[in-house]
C-alpha positions in Angstrom: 0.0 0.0 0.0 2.8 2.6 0.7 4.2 1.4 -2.9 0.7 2.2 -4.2 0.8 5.5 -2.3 4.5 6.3 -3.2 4.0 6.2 -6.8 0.7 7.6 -7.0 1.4 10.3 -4.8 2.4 13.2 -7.8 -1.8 12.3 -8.8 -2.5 12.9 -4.8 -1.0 16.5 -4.8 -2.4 17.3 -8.3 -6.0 16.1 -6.5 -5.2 18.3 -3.3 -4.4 20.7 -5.3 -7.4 20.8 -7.7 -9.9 20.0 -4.3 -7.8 23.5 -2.7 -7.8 25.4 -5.8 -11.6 24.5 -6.7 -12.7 25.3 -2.7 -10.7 28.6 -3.1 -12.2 29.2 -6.4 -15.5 28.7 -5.7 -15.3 30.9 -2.1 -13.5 34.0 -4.4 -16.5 33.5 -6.9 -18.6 33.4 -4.0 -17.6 36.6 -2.7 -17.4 38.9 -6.0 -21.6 37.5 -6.5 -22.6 38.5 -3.2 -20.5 42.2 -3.5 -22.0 42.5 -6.7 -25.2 41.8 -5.6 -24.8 44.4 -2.5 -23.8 46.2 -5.1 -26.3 46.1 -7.6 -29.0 46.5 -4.6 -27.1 50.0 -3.5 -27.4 51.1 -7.0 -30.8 50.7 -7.5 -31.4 52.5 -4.2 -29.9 55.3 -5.3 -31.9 55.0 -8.5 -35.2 55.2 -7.2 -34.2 58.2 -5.2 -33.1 60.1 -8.3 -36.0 59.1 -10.5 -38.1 60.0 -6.9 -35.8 63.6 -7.3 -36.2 63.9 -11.1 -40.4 63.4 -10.8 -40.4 65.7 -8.2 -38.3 68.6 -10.5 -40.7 67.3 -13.8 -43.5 68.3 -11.5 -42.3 71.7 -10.2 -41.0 72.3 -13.5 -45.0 71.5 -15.2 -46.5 73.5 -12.5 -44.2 76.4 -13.2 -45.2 76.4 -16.7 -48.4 76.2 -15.6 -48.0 79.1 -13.7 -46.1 81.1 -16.4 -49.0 80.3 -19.0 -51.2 81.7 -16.9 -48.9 84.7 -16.8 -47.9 84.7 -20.3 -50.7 87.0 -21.7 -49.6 89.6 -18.6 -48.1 90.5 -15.6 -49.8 88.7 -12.1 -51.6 90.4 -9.9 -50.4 91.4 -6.4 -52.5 89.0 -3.8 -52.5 90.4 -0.1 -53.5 87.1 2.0 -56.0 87.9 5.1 -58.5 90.1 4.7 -57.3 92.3 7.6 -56.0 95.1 4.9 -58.6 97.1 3.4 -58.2 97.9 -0.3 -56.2 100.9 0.3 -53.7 99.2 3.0 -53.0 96.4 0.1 -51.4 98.6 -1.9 -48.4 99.2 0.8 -45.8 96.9 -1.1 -46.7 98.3 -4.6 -45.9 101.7 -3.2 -42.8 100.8 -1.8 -41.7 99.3 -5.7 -42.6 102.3 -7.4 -40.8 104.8 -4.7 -38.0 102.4 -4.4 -37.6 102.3 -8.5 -37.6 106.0 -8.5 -35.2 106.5 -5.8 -33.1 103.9 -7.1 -33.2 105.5 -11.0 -32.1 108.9 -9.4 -35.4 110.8 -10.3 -36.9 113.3 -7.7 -40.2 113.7 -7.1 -42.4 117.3 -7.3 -45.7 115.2 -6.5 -47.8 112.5 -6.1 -51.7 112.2 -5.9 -53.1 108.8 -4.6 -57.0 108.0 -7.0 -58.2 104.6 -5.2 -60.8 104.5 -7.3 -59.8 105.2 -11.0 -63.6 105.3 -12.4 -62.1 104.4 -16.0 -60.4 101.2 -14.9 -62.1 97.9 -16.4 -60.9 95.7 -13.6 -63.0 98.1 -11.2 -66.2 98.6 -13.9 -66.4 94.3 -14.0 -67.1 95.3 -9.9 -65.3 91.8 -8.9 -65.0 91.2 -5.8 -61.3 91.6 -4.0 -60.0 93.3 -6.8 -58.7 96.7 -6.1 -57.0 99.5 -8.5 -54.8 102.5 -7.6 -54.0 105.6 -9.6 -50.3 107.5 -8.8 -50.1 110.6 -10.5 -46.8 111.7 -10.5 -44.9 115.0 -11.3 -40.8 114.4 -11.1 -37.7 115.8 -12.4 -34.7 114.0 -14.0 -32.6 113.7 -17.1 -33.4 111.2 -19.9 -31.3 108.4 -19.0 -33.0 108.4 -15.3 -36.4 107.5 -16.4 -35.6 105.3 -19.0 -34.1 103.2 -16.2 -37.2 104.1 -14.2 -39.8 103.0 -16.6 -37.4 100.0 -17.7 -37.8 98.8 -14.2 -41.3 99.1 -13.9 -42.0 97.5 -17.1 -39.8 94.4 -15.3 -41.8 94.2 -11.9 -43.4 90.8 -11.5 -47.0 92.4 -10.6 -49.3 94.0 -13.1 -49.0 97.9 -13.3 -49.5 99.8 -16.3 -48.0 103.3 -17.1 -51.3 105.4 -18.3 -49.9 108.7 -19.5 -46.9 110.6 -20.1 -46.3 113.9 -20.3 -42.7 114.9 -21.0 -41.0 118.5 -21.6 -38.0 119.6 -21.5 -36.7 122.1 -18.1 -36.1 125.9 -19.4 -32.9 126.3 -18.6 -31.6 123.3 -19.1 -33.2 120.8 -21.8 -30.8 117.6 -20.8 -33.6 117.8 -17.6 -36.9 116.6 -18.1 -40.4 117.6 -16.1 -42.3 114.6 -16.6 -46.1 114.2 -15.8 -47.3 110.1 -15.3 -49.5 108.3 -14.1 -49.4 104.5 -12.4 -52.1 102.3 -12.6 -51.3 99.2 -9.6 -53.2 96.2 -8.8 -53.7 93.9 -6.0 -56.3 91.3 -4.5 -57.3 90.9 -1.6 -58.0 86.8 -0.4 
């Protein structure tokens, strides 16, 4: 027997060596499935968060145009939330816009007359309810370049207001300074 095993002992270690290699084989194999799988699960985690990300931009991005069609054909109108402002109060942050675009344009002011009730303004003539309008008659002073910026900014506010007349002539004694006569229609409603 320990002739048998003597000479057949090269095909014993080639055996060993193919039962080891085949055991570490198949625990290596073993190992790079199960990482890929832990893998593969991670992955699609992360998947389904980004599609869950990327629905939630498709929707704010289709309600935006939603939004922005309904604005397309003008500006929105200003909406004071709470009913605690009465149609005159709602106008506060409009004000501040207009004085604020004037100030910041460089333009000073002679005077300004407040119409709450314009009695040519449709919006007020279809009488609906929480709508309100406000006239600003102005009468300010500056040179060319000052109210083009002026009425440049106005024409980019957000909110609906509409620039009703103009009346421009030139200063006197100077004709680079302008006395300009306008008048701002704003709009807000009240919820």
């Amino acid at each position: 027997m320990e002739k048998l095993i003597k000479d057949k002992i090269l095909y014993i270690l080639v055996v060993i060596v193919a039962i080891i290699g085949g055991l570490y084989g198949t625990w290596y194999f073993a190992t790079l499935a199960i990482e890929s799988h832990n893998e593969v699960v991670q992955k699609k985690a992360e998947l389904e968060t980004k599609q869950d990300k990327l629905e939630q931009i498709r929707r704010q991005k289709t309600s935006n145009v939603e939004k922005k069609k309904e604005s397309e054909s003008g500006k929105v109108i200003y909406e004071v939330l709470g009913e605690q402002f009465s149609p005159e109060a709602s106008f506060g942050i409009m004000f501040e816009n207009v004085l604020s675009n004037i100030t910041n344009s460089g333009i000073r002011i002679r005077s300004i007359d407040y119409n709450y009730q314009p009695s040519d303004d449709k919006i007020l003539f279809a009488n609906v309810p929480g709508y309100n309008a406000c006239e600003l008659s102005f009468t300010a002073v500056g040179n060319y370049s000052q109210f083009q910026n002026f009425f440049k900014n106005i024409a980019k506010e957000n909110y609906l207001s509409n620039i009703y007349e103009i009346y421009i002539e030139p200063y006197d004694k100077d004709k680079t300074i302008l006395i300009v006569k306008f008048k701002i229609r704003l709009y807000t409603k009240t919820i």
